[in-house]
LUMTORKE-19378 format. One record per atom (N, C-alpha, C): residue number from 1; residue in one letter; atom name; x, y, z. Coordinates in nm, 3 decimals, padded with zeros to 5 digits. Example, Ala and Ser with C-alpha at 12.3 -4.5 7.8 and 13.67 -1.06 7.14 Angstrom:
<lolums>
lolum n:1&res:A&atom:N&x:01.319&y:-00.569&z:00.780
lolum n:1&res:A&atom:CA&x:01.230&y:-00.450&z:00.780
lolum n:1&res:A&atom:C&x:01.320&y:-00.330&z:00.780
lolum n:2&res:S&atom:N&x:01.285&y:-00.225&z:00.708
lolum n:2&res:S&atom:CA&x:01.367&y:-00.106&z:00.714
lolum n:2&res:S&atom:C&x:01.290&y:00.003&z:00.787
</lolums>
This chain:
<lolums>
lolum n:1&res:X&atom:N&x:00.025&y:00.950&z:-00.058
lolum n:1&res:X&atom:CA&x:00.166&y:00.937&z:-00.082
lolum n:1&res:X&atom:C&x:00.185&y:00.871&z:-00.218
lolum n:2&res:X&atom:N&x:00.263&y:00.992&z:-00.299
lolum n:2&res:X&atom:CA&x:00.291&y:00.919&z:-00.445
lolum n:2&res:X&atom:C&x:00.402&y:00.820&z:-00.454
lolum n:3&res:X&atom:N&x:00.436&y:00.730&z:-00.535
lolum n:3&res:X&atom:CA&x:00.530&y:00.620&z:-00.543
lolum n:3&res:X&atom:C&x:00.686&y:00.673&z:-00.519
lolum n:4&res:X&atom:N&x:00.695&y:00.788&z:-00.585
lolum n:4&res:X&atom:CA&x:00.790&y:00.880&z:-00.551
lolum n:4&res:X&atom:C&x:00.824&y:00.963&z:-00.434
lolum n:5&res:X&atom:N&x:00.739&y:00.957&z:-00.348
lolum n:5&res:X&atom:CA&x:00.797&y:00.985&z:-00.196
lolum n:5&res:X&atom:C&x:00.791&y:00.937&z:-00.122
lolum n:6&res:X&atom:N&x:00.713&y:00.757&z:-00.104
lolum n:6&res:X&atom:CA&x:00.743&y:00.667&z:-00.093
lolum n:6&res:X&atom:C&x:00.917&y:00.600&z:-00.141
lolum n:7&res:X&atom:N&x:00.933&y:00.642&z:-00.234
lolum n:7&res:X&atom:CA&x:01.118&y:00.613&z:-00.286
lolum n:7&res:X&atom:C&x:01.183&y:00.706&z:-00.137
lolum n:8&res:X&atom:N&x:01.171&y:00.803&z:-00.173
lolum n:8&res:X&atom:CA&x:01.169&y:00.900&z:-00.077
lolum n:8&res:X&atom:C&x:01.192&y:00.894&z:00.067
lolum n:9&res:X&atom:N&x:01.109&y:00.816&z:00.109
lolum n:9&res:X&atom:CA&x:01.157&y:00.758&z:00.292
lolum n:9&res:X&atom:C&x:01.205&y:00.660&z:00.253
lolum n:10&res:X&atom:N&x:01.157&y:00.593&z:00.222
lolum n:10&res:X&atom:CA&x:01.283&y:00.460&z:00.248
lolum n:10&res:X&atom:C&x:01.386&y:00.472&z:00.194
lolum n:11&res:X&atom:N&x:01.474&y:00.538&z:00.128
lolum n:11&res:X&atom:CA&x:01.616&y:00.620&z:00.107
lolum n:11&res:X&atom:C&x:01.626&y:00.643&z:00.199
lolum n:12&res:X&atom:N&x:01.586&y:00.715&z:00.239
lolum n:12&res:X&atom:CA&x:01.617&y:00.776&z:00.426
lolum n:12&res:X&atom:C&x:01.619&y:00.727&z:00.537
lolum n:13&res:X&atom:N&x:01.537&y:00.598&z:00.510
lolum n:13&res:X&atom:CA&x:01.473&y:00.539&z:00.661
lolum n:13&res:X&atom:C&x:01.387&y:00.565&z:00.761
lolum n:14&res:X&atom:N&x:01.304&y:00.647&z:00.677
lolum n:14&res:X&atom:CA&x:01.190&y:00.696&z:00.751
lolum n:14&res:X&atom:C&x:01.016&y:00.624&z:00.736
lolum n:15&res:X&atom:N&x:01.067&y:00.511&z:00.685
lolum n:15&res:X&atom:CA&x:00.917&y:00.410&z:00.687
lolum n:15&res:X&atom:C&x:00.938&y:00.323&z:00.807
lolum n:16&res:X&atom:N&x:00.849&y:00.294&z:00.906
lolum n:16&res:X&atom:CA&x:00.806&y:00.190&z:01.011
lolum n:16&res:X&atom:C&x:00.738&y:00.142&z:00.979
lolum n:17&res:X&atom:N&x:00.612&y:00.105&z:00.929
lolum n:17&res:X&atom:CA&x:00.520&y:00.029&z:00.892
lolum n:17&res:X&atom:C&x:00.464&y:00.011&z:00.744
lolum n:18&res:X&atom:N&x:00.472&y:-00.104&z:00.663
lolum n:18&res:X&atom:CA&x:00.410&y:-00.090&z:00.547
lolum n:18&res:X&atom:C&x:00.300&y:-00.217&z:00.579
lolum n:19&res:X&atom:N&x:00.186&y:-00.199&z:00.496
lolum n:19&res:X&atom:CA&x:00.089&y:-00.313&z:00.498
lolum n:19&res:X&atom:C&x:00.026&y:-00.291&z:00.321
lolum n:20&res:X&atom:N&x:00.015&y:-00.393&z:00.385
lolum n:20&res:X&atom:CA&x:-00.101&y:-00.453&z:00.186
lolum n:20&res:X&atom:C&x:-00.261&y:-00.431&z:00.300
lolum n:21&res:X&atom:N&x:-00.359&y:-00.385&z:00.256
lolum n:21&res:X&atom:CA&x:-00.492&y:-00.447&z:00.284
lolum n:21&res:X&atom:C&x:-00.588&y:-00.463&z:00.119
lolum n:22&res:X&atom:N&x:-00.665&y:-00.556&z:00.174
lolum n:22&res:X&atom:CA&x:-00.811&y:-00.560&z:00.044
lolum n:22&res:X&atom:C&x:-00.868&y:-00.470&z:00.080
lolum n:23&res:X&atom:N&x:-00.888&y:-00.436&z:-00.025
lolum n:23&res:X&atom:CA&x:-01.011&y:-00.335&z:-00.043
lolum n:23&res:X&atom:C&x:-01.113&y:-00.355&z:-00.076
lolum n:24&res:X&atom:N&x:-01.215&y:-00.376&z:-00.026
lolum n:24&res:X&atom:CA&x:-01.349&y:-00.458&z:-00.024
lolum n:24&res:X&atom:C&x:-01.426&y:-00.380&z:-00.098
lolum n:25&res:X&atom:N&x:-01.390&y:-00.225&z:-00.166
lolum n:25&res:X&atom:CA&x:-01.537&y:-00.168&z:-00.221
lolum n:25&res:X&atom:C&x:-01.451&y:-00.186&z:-00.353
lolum n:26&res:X&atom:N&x:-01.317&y:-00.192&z:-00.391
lolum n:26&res:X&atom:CA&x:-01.269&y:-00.236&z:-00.503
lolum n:26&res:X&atom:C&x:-01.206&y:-00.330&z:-00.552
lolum n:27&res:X&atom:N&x:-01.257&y:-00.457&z:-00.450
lolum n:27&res:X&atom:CA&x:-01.181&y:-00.605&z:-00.509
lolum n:27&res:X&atom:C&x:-01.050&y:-00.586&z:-00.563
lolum n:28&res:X&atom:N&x:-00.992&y:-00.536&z:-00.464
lolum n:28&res:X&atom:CA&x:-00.842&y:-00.553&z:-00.517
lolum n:28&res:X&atom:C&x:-00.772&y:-00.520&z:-00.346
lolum n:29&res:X&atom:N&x:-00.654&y:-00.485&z:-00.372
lolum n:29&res:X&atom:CA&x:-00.533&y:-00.472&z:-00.271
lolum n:29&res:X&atom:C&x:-00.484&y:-00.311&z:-00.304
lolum n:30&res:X&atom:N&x:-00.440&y:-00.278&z:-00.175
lolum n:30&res:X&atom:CA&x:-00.375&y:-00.098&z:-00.156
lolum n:30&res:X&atom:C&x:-00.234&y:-00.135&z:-00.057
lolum n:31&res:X&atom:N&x:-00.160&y:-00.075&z:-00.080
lolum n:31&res:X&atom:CA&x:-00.045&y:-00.059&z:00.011
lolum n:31&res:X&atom:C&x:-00.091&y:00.066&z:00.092
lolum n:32&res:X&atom:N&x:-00.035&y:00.049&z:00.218
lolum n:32&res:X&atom:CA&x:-00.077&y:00.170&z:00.336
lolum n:32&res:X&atom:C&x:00.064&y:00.210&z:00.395
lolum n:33&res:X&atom:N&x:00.144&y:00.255&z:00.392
lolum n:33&res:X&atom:CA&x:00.268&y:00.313&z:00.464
lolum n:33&res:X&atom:C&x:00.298&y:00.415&z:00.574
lolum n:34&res:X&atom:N&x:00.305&y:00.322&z:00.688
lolum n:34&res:X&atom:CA&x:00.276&y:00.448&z:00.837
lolum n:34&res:X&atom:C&x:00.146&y:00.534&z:00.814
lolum n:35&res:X&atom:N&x:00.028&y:00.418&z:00.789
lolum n:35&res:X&atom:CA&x:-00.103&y:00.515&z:00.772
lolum n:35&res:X&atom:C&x:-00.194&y:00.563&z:00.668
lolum n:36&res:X&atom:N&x:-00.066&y:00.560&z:00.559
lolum n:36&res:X&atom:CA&x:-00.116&y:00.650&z:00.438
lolum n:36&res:X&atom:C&x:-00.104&y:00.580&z:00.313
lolum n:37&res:X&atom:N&x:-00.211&y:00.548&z:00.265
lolum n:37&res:X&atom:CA&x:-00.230&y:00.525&z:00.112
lolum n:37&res:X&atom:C&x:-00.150&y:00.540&z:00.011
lolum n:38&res:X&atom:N&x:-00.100&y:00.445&z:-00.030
lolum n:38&res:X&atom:CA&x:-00.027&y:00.453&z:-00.210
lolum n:38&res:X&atom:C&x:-00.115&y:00.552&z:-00.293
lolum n:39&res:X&atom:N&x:-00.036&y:00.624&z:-00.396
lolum n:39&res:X&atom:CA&x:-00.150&y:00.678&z:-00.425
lolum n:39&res:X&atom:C&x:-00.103&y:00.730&z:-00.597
lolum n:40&res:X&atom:N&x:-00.202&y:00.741&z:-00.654
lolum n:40&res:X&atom:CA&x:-00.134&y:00.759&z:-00.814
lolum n:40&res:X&atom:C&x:-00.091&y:00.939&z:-00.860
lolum n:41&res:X&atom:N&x:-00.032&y:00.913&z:-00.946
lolum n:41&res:X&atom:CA&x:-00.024&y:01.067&z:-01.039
lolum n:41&res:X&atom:C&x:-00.114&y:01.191&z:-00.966
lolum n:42&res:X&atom:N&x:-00.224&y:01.204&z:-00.960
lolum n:42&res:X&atom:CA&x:-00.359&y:01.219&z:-00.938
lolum n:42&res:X&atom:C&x:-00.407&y:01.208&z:-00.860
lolum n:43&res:X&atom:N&x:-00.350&y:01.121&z:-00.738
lolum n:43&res:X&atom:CA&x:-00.392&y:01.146&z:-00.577
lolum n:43&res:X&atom:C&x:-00.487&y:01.050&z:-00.571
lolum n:44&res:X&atom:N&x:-00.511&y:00.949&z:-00.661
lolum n:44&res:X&atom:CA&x:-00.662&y:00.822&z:-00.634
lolum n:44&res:X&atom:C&x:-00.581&y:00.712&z:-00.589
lolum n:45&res:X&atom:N&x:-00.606&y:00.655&z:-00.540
lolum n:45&res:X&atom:CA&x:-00.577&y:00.566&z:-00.425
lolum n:45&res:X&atom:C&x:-00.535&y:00.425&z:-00.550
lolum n:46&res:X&atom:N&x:-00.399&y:00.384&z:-00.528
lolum n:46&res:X&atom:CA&x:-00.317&y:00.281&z:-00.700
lolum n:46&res:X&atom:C&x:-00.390&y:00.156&z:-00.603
lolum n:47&res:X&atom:N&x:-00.453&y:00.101&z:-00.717
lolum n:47&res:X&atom:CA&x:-00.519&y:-00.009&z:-00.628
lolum n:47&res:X&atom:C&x:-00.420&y:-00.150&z:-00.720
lolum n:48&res:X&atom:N&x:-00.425&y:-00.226&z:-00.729
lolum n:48&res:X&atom:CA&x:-00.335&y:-00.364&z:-00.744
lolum n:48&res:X&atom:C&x:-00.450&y:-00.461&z:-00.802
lolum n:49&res:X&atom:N&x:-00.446&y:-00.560&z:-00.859
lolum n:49&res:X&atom:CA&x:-00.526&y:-00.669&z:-00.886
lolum n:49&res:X&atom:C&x:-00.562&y:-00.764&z:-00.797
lolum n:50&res:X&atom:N&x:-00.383&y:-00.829&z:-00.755
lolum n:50&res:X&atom:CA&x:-00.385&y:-00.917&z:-00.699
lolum n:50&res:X&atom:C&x:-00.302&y:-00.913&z:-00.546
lolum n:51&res:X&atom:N&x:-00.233&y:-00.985&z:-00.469
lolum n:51&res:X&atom:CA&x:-00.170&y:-00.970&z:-00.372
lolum n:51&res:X&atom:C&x:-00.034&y:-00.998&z:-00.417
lolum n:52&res:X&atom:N&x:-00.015&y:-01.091&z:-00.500
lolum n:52&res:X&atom:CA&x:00.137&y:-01.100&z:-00.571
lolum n:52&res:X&atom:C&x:00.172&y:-00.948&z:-00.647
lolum n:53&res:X&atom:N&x:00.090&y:-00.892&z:-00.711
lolum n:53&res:X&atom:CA&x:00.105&y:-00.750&z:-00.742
lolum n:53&res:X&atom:C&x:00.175&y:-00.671&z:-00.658
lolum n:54&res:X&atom:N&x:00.060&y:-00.639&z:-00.575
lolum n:54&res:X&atom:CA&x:00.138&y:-00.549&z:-00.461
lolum n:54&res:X&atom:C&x:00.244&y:-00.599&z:-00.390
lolum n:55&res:X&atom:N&x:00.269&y:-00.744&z:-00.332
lolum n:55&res:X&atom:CA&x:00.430&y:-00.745&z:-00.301
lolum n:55&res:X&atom:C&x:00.532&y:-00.758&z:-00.426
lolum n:56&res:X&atom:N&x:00.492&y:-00.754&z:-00.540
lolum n:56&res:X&atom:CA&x:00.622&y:-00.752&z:-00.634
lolum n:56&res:X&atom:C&x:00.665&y:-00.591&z:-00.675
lolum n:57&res:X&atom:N&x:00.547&y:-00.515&z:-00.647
lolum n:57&res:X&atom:CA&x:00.588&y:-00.377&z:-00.653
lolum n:57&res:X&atom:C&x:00.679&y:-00.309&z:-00.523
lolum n:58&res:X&atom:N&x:00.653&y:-00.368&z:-00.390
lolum n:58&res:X&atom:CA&x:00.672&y:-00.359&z:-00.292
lolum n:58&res:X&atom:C&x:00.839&y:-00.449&z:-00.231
lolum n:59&res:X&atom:N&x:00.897&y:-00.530&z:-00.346
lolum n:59&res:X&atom:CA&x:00.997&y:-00.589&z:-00.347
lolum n:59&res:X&atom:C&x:01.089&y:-00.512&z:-00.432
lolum n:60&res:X&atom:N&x:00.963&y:-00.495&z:-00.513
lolum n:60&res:X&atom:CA&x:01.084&y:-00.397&z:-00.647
lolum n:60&res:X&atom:C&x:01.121&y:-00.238&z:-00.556
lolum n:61&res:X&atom:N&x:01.031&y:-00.178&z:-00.485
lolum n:61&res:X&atom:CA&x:01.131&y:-00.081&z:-00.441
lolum n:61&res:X&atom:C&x:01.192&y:-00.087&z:-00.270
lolum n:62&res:X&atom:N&x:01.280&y:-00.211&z:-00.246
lolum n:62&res:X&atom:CA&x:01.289&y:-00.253&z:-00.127
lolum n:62&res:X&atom:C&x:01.294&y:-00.240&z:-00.035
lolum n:63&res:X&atom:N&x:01.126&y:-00.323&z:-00.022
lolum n:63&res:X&atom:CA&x:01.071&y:-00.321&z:00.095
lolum n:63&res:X&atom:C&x:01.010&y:-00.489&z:00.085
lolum n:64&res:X&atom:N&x:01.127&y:-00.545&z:00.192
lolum n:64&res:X&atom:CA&x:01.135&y:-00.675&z:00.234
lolum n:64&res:X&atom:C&x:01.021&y:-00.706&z:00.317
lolum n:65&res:X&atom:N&x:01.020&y:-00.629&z:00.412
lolum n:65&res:X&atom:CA&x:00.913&y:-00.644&z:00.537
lolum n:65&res:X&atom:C&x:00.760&y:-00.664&z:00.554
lolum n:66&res:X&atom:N&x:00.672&y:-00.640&z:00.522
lolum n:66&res:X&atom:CA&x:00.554&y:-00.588&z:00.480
lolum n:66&res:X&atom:C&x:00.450&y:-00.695&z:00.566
lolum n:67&res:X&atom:N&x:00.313&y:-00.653&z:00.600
lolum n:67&res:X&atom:CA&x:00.207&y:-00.734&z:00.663
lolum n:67&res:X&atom:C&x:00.117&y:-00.714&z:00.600
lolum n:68&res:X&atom:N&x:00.026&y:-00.820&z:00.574
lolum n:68&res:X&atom:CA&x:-00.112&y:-00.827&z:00.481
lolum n:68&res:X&atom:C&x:-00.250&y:-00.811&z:00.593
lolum n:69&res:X&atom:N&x:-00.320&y:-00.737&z:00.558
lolum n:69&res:X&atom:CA&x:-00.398&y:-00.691&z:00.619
lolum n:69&res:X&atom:C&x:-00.587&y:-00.744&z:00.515
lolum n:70&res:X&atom:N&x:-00.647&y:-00.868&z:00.549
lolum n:70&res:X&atom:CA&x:-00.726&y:-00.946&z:00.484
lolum n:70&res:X&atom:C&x:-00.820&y:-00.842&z:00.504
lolum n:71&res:X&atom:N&x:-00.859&y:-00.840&z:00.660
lolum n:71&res:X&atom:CA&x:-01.018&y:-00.793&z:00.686
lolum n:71&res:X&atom:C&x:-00.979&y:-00.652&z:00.804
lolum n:72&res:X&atom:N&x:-01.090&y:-00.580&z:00.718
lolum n:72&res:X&atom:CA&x:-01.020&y:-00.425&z:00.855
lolum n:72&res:X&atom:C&x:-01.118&y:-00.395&z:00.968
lolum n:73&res:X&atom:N&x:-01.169&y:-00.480&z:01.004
lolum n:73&res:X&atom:CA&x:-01.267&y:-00.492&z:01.086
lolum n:73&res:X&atom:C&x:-01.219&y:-00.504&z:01.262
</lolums>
């Protein structure tokens, strides 16, 4: 899911679940939305630096709600 159809449901109201998890093979953070991966231009998975990253991107297109997901085990 590109950032743009991500805009996309939540205009509509069609997101239930968003989460942040780490990504342990790339030391960083991914947003997951009802399942599915943020994802860039290009379909590679937009990875984040930090965790303030991903909720300030995740504020900027509002989405208040969100759960952090540390370990996926």
């Amino acid at each position: 899911m590109t950032e743009r159809e991500l805009r996309l449901l939540l205009d509509v109201g069609a997101v239930k679940r968003v989460q942040i998890h780490y990504a342990v093979m790339s030391t960083g953070y991914m947003v997951v939305v009802d399942g599915r991966t943020l994802e860039t231009g290009k379909r590679e998975t937009r990875e984040f630096k930090t965790l303030d990253t991903a909720a300030r991107f995740l504020f900027k297109n509002g989405v208040a709600d969100f759960a952090v997901k540390l370990r996926t085990a």
